[in-house]
N, C-alpha and C positions, 0 to 999 in steps of 0.2 A: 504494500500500500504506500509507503512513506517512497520507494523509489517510482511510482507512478505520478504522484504530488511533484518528488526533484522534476521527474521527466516534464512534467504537465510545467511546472514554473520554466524551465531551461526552454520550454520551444516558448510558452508565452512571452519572455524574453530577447528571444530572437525575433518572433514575430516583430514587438515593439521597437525592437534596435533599426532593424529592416525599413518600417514605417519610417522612422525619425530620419535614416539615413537616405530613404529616398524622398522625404520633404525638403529633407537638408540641399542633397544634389536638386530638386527645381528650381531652391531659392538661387543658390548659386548658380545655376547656370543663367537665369534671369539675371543676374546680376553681373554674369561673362557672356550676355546674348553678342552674335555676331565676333566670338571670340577678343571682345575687348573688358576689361577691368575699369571699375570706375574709377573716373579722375581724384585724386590727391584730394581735393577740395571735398567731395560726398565722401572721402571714408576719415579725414583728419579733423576733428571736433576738437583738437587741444585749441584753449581757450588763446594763448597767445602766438597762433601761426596765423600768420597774414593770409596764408590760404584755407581758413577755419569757415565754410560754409553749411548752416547746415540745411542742406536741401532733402527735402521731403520726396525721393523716388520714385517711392510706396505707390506714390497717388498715379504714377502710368499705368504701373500693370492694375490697380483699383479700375479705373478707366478703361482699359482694356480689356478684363475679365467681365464691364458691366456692358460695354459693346456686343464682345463675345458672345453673352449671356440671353441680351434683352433685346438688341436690333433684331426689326421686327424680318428684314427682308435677309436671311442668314448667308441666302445665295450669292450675294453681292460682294460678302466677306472676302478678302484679299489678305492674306496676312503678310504678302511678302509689299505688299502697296500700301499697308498698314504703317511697315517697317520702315518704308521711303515714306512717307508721307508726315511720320514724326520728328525724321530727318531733316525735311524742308523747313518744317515747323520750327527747328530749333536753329535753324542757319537763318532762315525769315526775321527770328526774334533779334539778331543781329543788327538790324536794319541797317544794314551794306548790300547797295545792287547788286556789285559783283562780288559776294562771296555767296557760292551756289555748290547745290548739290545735283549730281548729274547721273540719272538712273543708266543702268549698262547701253540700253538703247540710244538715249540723250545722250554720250559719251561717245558712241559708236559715229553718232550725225554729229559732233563739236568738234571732232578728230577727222571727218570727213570735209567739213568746210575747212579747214586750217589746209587740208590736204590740198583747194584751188577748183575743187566741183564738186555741186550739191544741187539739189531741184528746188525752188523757188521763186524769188521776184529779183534778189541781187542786193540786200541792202542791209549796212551793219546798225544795230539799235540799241539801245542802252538807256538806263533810267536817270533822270535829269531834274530836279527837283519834285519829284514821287510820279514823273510823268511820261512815258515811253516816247524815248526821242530819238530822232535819226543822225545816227553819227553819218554815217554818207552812203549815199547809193554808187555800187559800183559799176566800173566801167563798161557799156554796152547792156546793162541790164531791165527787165522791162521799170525797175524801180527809176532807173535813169530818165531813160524814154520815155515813162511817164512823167518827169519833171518833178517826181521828188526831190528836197536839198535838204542838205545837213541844219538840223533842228527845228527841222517840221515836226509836232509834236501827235502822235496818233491817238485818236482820241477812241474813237473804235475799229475794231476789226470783223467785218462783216455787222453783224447786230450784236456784236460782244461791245460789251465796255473795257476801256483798256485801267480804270481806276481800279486800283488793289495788284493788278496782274503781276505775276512775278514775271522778270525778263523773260526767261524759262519758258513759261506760260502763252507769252507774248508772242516770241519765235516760233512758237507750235504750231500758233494759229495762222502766222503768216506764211510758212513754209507749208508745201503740199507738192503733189507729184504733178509733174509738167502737163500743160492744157487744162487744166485748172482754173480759176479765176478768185480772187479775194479782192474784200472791197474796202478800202482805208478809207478811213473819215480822217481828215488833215487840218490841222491849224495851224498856220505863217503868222509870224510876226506881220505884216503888213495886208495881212486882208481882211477884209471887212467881217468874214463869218468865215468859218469851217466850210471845208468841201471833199464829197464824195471820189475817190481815185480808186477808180477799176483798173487791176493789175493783171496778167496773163500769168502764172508761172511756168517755168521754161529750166531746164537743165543750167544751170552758172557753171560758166567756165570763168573763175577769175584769171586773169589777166596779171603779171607779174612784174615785167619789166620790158621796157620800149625805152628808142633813141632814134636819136634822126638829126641831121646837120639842119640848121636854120636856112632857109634858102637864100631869105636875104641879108643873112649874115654869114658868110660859109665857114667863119671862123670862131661858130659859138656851138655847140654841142646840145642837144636838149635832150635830156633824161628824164625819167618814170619812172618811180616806184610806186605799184600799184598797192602794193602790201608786204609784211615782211614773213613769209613763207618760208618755208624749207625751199623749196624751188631758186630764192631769188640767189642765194651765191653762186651757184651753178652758173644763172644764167649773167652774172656777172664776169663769174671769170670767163664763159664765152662770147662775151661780146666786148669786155674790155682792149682786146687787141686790135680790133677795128676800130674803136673810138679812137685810141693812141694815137693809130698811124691814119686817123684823117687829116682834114683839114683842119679839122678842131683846136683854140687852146684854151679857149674857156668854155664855161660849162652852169645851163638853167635845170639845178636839180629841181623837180615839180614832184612835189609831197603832196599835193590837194587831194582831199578823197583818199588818203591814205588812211587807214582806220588801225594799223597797226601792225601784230604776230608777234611772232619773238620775239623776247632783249635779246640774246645772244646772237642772232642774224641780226638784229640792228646794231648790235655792237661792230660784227666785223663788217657790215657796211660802212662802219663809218672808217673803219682804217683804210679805206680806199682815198678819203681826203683829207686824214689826220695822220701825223708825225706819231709812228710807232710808240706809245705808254702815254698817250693822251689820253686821261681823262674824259668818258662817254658820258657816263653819268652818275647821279648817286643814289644809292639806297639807302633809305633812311627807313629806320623800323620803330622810331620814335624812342618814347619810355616809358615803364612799365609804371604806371600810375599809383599803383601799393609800394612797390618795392623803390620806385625813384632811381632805379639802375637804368643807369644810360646804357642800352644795347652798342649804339654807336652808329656809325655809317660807312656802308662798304661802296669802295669804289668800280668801275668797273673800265678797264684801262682799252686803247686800241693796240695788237700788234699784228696789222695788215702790213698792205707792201706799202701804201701810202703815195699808190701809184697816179692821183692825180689831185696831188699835192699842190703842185706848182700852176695846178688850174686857177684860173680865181672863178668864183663862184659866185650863184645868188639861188636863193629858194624859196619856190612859191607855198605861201599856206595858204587854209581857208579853215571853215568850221570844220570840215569832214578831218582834216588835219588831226589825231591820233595818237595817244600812247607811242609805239615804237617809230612811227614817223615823228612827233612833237620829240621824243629825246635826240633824234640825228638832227632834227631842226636846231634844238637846243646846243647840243656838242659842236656844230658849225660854226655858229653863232659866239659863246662863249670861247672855243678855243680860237677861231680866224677870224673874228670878226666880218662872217658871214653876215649880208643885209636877208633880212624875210621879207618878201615882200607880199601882198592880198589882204587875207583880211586873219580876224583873231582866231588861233588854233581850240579844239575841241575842249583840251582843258582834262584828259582822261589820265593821271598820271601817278594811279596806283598800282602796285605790284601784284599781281594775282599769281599762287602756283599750283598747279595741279597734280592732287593728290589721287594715285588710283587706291580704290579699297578692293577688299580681298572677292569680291563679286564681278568685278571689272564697272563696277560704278565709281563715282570719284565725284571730289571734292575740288571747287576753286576755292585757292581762302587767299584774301587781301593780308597780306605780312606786311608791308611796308608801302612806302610812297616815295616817287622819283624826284628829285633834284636835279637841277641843270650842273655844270660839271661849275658855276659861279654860286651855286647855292639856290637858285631860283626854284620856286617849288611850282611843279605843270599841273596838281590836280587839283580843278575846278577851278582855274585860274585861265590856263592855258598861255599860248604865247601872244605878245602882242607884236604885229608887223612894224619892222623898222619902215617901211613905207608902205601906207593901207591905200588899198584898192578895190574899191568893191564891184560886185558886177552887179549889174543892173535887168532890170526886167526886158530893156530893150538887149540889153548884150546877150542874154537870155537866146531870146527869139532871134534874131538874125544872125546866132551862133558866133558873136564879136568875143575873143576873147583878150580883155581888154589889160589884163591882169599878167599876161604872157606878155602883152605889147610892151609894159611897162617897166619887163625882166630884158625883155630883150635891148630896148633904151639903155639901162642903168648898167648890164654887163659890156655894151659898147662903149661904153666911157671909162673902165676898169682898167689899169695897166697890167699888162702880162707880167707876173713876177716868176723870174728864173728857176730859184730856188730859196723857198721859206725858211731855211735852214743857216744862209749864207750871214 
């Protein structure tokens, strides 16, 4: 009898161990969902650590399990769209446009436009005092053609309101598979009301880099960067050897509509004009507002061949003007006292880096913000033209462009210098 009792206690024992230990592994695993452990701040409660928060976790999965439980349409249930969507939620509450979260799909399409083809209308967008706004439409695009310009503000997207829309959101709606149509409801600064723009979409080929001798200057070079892609060094170093041995000895760099791509491709673009360990530009990551440690500021230096050095130069901007185009704007400028000439740059000149997670979704998160290689800061400022030029509604329409004419002027009066070195 008394070893049926041991026996009877020793499995109720195990049972109960069993129980506890597989609540135990739910909590925990909940608590390493997506293989990650929570931050420093939800597990350190010591009363004098600066990172001592105590956040209430509990209240997701409460949330979750009353979802789970009580939504009435069960079928609709997503858990792994549950998982992104709390994601957003928590990158949202940041209120920074571009720090985004980018589901495997989204990631797949934001690594395909960077690639220079994607199906849409052709035009880069971004948010501008909580309002989805056009950095610039690009070259040969129905966004163009349609006479979109850089900081038209959209106010709807078909019958969608474009208020609350996360970028993200925004782009979804606008992009769709080619023969297609979407209809942007638009606001200019100079028109009376808002107006309806029917767009076609059409497969984008973005467009990288172009050049061409001035006709009627045969001794000025005129260059394109359409955006700063993987593509464009390539197509630098094959087309650098023909510009050298033209006619050319100056040279109208044209950034307008440039909306950006990589620092690192703008960085070595820029050593094509700058004296090898010049300063491009700065990253500045601020400081940690608890802690009052200056992180500091990293430079990011040129060491190209510096092969057209001895050009004198001038560079047009405009609004669509950009992040990775605004910093070789700025580096020009700051180290050669490059003139800018059009109108005020975009003003985008924070550091976004992209984090892939272990799904193949990923994360932008804004680290830091750009400095001219003088210290000038590009976000939401942008650059202002050493001589402004604006185009006009008439330049517009009779395709006058009047803003070239004026590059072409001021780089005719420029002395050829030898070598910047001497």
């Amino acid at each position: 009898m008394k070893k049926t009792v041991k026996n009877f206690l020793l499995a109720a024992f195990l049972i109960i161990a069993i129980f506890f230990s597989y609540q135990y592994g739910i909590w925990k695993g909940e608590k390493n969902i997506l293989k990650k452990t929570p931050p420093l701040g939800l597990e350190n409660t010591t009363p004098d650590s600066s990172l001592a928060k105590k956040v209430d976790f509990s209240i997701f999965w409460e949330a979750w399990r009353k979802l789970e439980t009580d939504f009435l349409k069960k079928e609709k249930i997503d858990y792994q769209k549950m998982v992104y969507g709390a994601i957003r939620g928590m990158v949202q509450s940041l209120e920074d446009p571009y720090t985004t979260f980018f589901s495997p799909t989204e990631t797949k399409s934001f690594e395909e436009e960077l690639s220079g083809e994607y199906e849409g209308v052709g035009m880069e967008v971004a948010i501008r005092e909580n309002q989805i706004t056009v950095v610039t439409p690009l070259e040969n695009t129905p966004a163009q053609k349609a006479g979109i310009k850089p900081n038209d503000k959209i106010l709807k997207i078909n019958d969608i309101s474009t208020e609350g829309l996360s970028l993200e959101e925004a782009v979804k709606l606008i992009k769709g598979p080619k023969g297609t149509e979407v209809t942007l409801l638009i606001e200019r600064k100079n028109w009376e009301a808002p107006k309806s723009i029917v767009l076609k979409r059409e497969v984008i080929k973005i467009p990288t880099f172009s050049w061409k001798i001035i006709e009627s200057s045969p001794e000025v070079a005129y260059l394109k960067i359409y955006q700063f892609n993987r593509i464009l060094l390539s197509e630098l170093n094959k087309n650098a050897p023909a510009i050298l041995n033209s006619s050319a000895k100056k040279i109208i760099l044209d950034l307008r509509n440039n909306p950006g791509g990589y620092l690192d491709v703008a960085q070595e673009t820029a050593g094509w004009f700058l004296p090898k360990n010049s300063i491009v530009v700065w990253q500045d990551s601020g400081k940690n507002e608890e802690t009052k440690e200056n992180s500091g500021k990293k430079s990011y230096k040129t060491h190209g061949s510096g092969a057209f050095l001895s050009y004198p130069i001038v560079v047009l901007i405009n609004g669509g003007t950009a992040s990775g185009a605004e910093i070789l704007a700025g580096a020009l400028r700051d180290n050669r006292g490059v003139k800018l000439i059009g109108e005020k740059s975009f003003g985008k000149g924070s550091v976004q880096e992209q984090i892939f997670l272990s799904d193949n979704s990923s994360l932008k998160i804004t680290i830091a913000r750009w400095l001219t290689p003088k210290g000038d800061l590009i976000d939401e400022k942008g650059l202002e033209p050493d001589i402004e030029v604006k185009m006009t509604e008439k330049d517009w329409e009779t395709g006058k462009d009047s803003q070239l004419d004026k590059a072409i002027e001021i780089i005719k009066n420029i002395e050829i210098i030898k070598n910047l070195n001497e």
